[in-house]
VEXDO-890118 format. One record per residue: x negated, y negated, z negated of N, C-alpha, C, O in turn; residue in one letter. Coordinates in steps of 0.05 Angstrom, whole numbers, plus 5000, padded with zeros to 4 digits. Example, Ala and Ser with C-alpha at 12.3 -4.5 7.8 and 13.67 -1.06 7.14 Angstrom:
// residues 2
473651144844475450904844473650664844471550664831a474350454858472750214857474249994843473249774839s
This chain:
// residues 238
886640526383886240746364883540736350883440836327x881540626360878240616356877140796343876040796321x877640966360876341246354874241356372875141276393x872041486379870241546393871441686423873041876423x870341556447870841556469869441796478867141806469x870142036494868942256501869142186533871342116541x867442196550868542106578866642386595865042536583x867242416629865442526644865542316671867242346689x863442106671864341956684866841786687867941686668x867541756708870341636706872441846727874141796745x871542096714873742276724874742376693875742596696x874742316670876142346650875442266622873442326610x877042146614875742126586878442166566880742216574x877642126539879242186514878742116487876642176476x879842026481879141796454880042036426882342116424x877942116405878542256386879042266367877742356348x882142116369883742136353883341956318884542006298x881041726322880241666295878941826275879141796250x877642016288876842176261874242156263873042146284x872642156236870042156225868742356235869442586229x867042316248866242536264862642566262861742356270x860742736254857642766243856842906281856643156284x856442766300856842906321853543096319851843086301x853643266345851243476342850443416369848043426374x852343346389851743196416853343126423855243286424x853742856430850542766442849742586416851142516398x847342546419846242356399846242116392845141986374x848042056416847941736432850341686402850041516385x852341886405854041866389854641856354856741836342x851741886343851541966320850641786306848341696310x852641686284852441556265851341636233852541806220x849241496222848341506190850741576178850841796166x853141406178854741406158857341606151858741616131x857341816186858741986186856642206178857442426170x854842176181852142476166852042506146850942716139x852842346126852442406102853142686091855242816093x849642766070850343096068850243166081850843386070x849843256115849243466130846643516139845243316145x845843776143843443796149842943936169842744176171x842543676196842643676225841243926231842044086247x838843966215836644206222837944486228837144646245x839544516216841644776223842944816244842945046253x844344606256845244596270844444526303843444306309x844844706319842644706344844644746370846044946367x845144606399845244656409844844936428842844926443x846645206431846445356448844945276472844445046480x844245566488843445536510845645456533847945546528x845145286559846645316567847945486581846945706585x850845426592851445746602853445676641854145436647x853745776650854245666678857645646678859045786663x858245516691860645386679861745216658863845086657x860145236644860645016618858444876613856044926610x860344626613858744406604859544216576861244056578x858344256553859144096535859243776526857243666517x861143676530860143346528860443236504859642996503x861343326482861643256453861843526431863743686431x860343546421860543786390859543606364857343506362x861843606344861443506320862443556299864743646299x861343526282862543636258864643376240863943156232x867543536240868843316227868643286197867743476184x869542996184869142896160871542846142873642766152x871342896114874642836098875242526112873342376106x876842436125877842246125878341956108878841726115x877742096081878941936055876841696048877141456045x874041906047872041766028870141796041869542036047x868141536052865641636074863441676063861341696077x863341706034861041926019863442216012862442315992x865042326016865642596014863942736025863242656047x862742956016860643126026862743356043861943426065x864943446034865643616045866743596077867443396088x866643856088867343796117870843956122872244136115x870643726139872943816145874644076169876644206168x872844036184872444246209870444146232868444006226x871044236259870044106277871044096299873144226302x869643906330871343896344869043906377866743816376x869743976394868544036410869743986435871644146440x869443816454869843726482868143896509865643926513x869643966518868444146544869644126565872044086567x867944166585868544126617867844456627865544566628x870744606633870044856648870444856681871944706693x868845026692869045026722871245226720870645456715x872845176723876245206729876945156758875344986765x878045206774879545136791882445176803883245386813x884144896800886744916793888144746819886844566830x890444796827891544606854893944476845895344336860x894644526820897644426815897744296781896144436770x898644146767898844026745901044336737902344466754x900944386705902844606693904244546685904244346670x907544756693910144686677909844856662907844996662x912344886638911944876622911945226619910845336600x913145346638912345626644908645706640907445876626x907745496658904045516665903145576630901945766620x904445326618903945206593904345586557903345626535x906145696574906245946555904646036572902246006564x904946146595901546336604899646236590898646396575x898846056591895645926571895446036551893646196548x897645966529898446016505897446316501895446386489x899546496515898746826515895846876529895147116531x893846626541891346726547889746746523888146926518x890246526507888846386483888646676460886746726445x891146836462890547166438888647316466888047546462x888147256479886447556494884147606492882547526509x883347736470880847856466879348066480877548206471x880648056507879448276522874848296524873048466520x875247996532872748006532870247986510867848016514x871647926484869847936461872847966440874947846442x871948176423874448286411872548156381870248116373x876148116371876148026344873948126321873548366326x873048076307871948156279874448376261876448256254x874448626256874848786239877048606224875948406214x880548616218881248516205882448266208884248176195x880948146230881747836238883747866260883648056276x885647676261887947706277889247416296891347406283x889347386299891247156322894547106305895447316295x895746936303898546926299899146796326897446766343x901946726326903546726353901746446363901646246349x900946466380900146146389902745996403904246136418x903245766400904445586424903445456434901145386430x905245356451904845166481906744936486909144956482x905544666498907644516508906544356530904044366529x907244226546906943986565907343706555909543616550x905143576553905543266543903843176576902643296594x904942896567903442656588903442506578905042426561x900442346595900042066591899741956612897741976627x902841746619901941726645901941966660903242156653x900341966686900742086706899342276706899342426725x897442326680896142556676897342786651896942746627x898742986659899843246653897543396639895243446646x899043446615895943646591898443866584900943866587x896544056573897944226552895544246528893044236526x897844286513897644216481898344496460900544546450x896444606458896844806445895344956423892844986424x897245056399895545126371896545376377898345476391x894345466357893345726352891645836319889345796312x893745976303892445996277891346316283891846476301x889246326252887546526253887646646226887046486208x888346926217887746966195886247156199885347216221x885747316164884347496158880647436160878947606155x880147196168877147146162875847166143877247116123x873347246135872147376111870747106100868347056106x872446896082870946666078873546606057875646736055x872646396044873646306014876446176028878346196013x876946086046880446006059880046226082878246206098x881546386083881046676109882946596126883746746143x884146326124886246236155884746046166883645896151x884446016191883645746205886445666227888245816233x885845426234887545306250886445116273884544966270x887945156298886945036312888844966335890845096343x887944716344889144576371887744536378885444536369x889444446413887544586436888944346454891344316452x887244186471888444036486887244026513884843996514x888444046533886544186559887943996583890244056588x886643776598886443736621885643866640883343956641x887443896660887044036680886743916712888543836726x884143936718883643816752883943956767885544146763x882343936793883044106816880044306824879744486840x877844146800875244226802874444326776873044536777x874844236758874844226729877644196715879444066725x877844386682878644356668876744266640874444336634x879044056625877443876601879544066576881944096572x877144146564878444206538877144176515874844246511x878844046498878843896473880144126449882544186447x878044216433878344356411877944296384875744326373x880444206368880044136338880244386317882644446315x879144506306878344726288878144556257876844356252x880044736234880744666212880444946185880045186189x880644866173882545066156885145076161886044926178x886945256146889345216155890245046139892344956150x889744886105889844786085889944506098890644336083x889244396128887644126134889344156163888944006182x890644326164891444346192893644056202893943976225x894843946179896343686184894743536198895143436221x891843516177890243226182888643276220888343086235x888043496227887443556257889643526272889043486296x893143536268894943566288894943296285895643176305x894243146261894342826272892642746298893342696321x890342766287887242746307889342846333890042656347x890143066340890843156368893042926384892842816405x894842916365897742756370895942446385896442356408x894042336368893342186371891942156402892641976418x889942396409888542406432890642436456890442386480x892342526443894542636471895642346488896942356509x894642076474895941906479894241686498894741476510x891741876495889341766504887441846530885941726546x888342106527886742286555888242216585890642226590x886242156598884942026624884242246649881942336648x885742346669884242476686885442276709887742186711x882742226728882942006742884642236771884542476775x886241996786887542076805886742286815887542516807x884442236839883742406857883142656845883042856859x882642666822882042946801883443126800882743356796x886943016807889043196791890343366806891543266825x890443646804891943836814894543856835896243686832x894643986848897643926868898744236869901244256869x897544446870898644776872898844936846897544856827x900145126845900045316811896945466812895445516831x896845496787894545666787895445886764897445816751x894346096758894646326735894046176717891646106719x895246076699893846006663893546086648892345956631x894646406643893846586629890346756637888946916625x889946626662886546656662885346406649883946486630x885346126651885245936640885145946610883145906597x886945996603887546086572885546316559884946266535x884646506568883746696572880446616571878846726556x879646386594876846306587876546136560874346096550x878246056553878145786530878346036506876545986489x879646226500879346396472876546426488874946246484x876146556498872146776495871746586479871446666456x871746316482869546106471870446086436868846046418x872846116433874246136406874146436389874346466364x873846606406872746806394870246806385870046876362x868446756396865346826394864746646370862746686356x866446446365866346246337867246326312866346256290x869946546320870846786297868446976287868047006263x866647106311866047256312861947116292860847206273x861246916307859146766291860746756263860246936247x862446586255863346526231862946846205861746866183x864447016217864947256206861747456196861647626178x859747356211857947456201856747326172855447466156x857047176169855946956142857646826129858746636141x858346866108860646786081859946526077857946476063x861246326087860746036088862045956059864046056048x860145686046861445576013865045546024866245706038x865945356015867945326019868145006028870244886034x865944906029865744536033864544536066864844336079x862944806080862244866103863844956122865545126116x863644866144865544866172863145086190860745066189x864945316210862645426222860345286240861345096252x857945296246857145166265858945116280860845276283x858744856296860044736312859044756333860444696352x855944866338855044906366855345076372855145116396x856245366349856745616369860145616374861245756392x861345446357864445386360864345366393866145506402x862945246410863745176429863645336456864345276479x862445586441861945796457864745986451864946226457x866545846439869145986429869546156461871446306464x880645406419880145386415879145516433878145626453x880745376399881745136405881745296403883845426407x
């Protein structure tokens, strides 16, 4: 696919999907030719927070032309302290789904809303993901829909989740990027789940982090060629 490798050791990794990516971390990862036009200075790593650990936040690129200034969205890799005993059917896979609208713990921006999210079960190999989008309207910005997929490995210590954030105008060119990663993500044996767990709590930690990115975004009327920070994205989506 030769697309950028996201790993945590060799208890998981995930290849993203071919897409042009201006990363924000790690730095190891960051290429001249995907920066073009951005201005790193803005963009700042959060504090950290207990349970999450971020192993990739970047800002994605038009695909087309590698001087396009405009951005395309962003995408954000995370390791949550989760703990899970069983890989999810496809039951697990809608609980998630219905965790992903729960704004219990940081409620929407005035106006902004959730549409129906879904859910499904893919594999690669012997490692079991769910794969799930989630659109957003009513945002106070020059496209007021965003779109997003959500791709989440699940261990027995950790859950990996992989968040592509779009407009909804670009939402094709990210369900590529996803389709693509789904074919790629890695959770090593001893990692993988054996009992059920609630996923509608699961689901439930992965929106806070997608809200709080609604909720950053919504304060400041972004041009229309700007994607929200990607470092507070990750404090969200996915």
């Amino acid at each position: 696919m030769g697309g950028y490798v996201i790993s945590d050791g060799s208890t998981f990794s995930i290849e993203l999907g071919g897409a042009r990516i201006c990363f924000i971390a790690p730095e190891s990862l960051r290429a001249a030719k995907d920066c073009v036009a951005v201005d790193l200075s803005v963009y700042k790593e959060p504090p950290a927070k207990p349970g999450l650990v971020r192993l990739a936040n970047g800002i994605l690129r038009k695909p087309d032309d590698p001087g396009d200034p405009q951005f395309l969205g962003t995408v954000i890799v995370s390791k949550l302290a989760v703990r899970t005993d069983d890989a999810p059917d496809q039951a697990a896979a809608d609980r998630f789904a219905l965790g992903l609208t729960d704004t219990e713990g940081a409620p929407l921006p005035e106006g902004v809303k959730y549409l129906a999210p879904k859910a499904r079960i893919v594999k690669n190999g012997d490692t079991v993901l769910v794969r799930a989008t989630v659109d957003v309207d009513g945002l106070p910005t020059d496209d007021s829909s965003a779109h997003r997929e959500v791709l989440v490995a699940f261990g027995r210590e950790s859950a990996y989740s992989t968040v592509w954030t779009s407009r909804a105008t670009d939402a094709s060119i990210v369900k590529g990027y996803a389709d693509s990663a789904c074919a790629s993500a890695t959770l090593a044996a001893d990692a993988r789940p054996r009992r059920p767990i609630d996923m509608k709590i699961v689901g439930g930690v992965v929106a806070l982090f997608l809200v709080v990115a609604l909720v950053v975004r919504s304060r400041k009327k972004k041009p229309a060629s700007e994607p929200p920070p990607p470092a507070a994205s990750a404090d969200s989506d996915d």
